[in-house]
N, C-alpha and C positions, 0 to 999 in steps of 0.2 A: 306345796301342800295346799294352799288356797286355793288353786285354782280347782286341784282335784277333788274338793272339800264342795267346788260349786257346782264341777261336773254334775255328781253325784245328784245335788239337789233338782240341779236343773234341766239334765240331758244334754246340755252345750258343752259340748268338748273344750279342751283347754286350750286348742290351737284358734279356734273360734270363738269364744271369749276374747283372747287376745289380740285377734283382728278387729275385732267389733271397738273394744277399745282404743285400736290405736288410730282409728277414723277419727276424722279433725272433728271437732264441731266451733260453731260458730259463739266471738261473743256474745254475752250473756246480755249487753245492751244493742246488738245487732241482729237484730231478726231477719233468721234466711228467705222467706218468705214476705216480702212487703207490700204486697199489692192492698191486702186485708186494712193495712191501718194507716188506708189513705182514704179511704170510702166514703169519705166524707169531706174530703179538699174540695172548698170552694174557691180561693185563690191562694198560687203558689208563689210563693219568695222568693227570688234569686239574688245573690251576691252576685255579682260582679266580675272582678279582679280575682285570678286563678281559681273561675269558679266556672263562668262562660265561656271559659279559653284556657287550655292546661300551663302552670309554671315553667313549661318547658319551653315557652314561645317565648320568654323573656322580656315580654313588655313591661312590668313592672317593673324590670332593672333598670330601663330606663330613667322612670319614673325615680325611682332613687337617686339616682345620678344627677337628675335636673333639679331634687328636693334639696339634695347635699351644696350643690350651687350656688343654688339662692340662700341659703344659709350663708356661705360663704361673703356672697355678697350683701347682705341686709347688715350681717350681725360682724364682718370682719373679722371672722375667723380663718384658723386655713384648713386646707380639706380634712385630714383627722380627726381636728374638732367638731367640724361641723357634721360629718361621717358620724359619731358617734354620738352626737343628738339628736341629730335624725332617729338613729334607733333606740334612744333612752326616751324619748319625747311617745315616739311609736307604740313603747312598753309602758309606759306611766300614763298616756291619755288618752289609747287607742288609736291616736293618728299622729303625724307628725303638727299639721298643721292645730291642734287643739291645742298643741304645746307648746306652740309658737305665738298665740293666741293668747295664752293665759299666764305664761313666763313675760312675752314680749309684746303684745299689744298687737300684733300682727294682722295688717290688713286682707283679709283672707281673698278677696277678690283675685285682684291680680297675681297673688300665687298659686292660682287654679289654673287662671290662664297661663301660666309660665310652664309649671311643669307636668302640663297635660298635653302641652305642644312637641308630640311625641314623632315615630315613624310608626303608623298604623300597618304599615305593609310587611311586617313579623305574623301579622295573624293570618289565617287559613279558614276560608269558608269551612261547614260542617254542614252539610246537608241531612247526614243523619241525626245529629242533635235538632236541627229545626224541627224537622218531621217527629220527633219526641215530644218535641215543648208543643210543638200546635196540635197532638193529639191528646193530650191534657184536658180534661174538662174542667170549667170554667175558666176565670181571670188568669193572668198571668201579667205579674209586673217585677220591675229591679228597683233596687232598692242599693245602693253605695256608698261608701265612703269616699269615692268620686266627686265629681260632678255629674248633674244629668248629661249636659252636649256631651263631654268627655264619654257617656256612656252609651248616648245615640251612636259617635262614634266607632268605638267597640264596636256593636250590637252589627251596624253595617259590615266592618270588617270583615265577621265574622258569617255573614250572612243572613244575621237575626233578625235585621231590622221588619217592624211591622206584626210581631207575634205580640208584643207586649201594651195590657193595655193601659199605664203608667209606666215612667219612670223615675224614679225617685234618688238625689245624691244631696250629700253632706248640708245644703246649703236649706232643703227643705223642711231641716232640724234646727234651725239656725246655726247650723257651723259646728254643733253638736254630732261628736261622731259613736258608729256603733263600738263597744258594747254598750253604751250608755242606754239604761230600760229608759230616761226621759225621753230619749231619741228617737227611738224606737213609737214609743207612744205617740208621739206626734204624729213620723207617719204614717203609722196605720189609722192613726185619727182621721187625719188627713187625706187618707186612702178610703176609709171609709169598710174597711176589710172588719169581717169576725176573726178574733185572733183563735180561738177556736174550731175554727172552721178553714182554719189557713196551714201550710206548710212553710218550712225555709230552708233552702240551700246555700249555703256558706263553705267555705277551704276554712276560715280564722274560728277556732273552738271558743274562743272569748264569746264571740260576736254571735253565740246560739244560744247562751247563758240566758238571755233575756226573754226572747221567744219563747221558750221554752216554760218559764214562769208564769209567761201571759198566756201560753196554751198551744204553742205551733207546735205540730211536729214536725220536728228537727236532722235533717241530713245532713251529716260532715260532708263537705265534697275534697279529698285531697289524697294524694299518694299515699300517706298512713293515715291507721287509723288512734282515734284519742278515746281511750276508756272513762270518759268524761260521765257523769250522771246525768248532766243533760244533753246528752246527744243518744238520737234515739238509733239512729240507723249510720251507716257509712260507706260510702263508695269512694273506687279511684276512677270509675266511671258514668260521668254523669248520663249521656245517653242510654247506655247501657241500663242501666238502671230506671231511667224513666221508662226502656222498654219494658220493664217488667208491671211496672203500672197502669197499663194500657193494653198488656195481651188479650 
């Protein structure tokens, strides 16, 4: 009876109505259309860690494996426990090592270099993501809960190297990792970046919280999406998606 109730008003049939409705539309914090409310990007953010390279390459697992390790070996645990600090430490201070750091006194150097001493040869040039990031107007740098070499690394792997004009990891926060906004502040201080004027790309929904307050607009980069209030936009596609910014 409603529908026929709107026919009437409207001339739209009821079976047409009906289609018209059952067309998807887009979250209400994801705009179909993004080209418009980047118009003004003067330098762009990038994460890192399943953000320049998809979760599915498995390098991070890694990187877990060698975190859980040395846990083992520092603290004398055995691998369960140390496995499930890893990811409590993770969850309570945004990184493993902050929790290691601020529980245990943890010299953060040398367990950079430990377990970042990975197999880089998981990862897969992208030619088309390069060709995305270097048609981007203006800046472009990284920014990690890494290390910077750790991320020159990546970046080669990957094919990246030489698009970016900084790179920035955990150590140029003092050991400080994102989402912390101190963190963050530093360095885009440091960077010398308008936050304003800037973009960030990130996989971790925490670690957009911040930007966001200080003025970036914000893209989730991950397989789903997070109906977060600060996250402005979402893709499973990073290149993809920066082609739309550049057509």
């Amino acid at each position: 009876m409603l529908l026929d109730h709107t026919t009437k008003k409207t001339g739209i049939s009821a079976e047409r109505q009906a289609a018209i409705l059952a067309i998807p539309r887009p979250a209400a914090n994801v705009p179909a259309m993004p080209a418009a409310f980047f118009n003004h990007v003067q330098t762009w953010v990038f994460d890192l860690d399943n953000t320049l390279y998809p979760p599915h390459m498995g390098l991070f697992d890694q990187i877990d494996r060698r975190m859980t390790a040395y846990i083992m070996a520092e603290l004398g645990l055995d691998q369960p426990q140390a496995n499930q600090m890893r990811h409590d430490y993770w969850q309570r201070y945004g990184t493993t090592l902050a929790g290691l750091m601020r529980e245990h006194d943890l010299d953060p150097e040398p367990y950079m270099v430990e377990v970042h001493d990975i197999d880089f040869s998981v990862l897969a040039p992208d030619p088309d993501l390069r060709a995305r990031i270097a048609a981007l107007p203006g800046r472009k740098i990284v920014y990690t809960n890494g290390s910077a070499p750790y991320a020159q690394r990546v970046l080669e792997a990957r094919g990246l190297d030489g698009l970016f004009a900084a790179l920035y990891g955990v150590e140029h926060a003092d050991y400080r990792p994102k989402p912390e906004a101190d963190a963050f502040a530093q360095v885009f201080t440091l960077d010398g970046l308008d936050p304003k004027a800037a973009a960030m790309f990130e996989d971790d929904p925490r670690n957009l919280a911040a930007p966001h307050a200080m003025g970036l607009r914000t893209v989730h980069v991950a397989p789903n999406p997070d109906a977060a209030a600060h996250i402005h936009h979402h893709t499973d596609d990073l290149a993809g998606f920066l082609g739309k910014l550049t057509a």
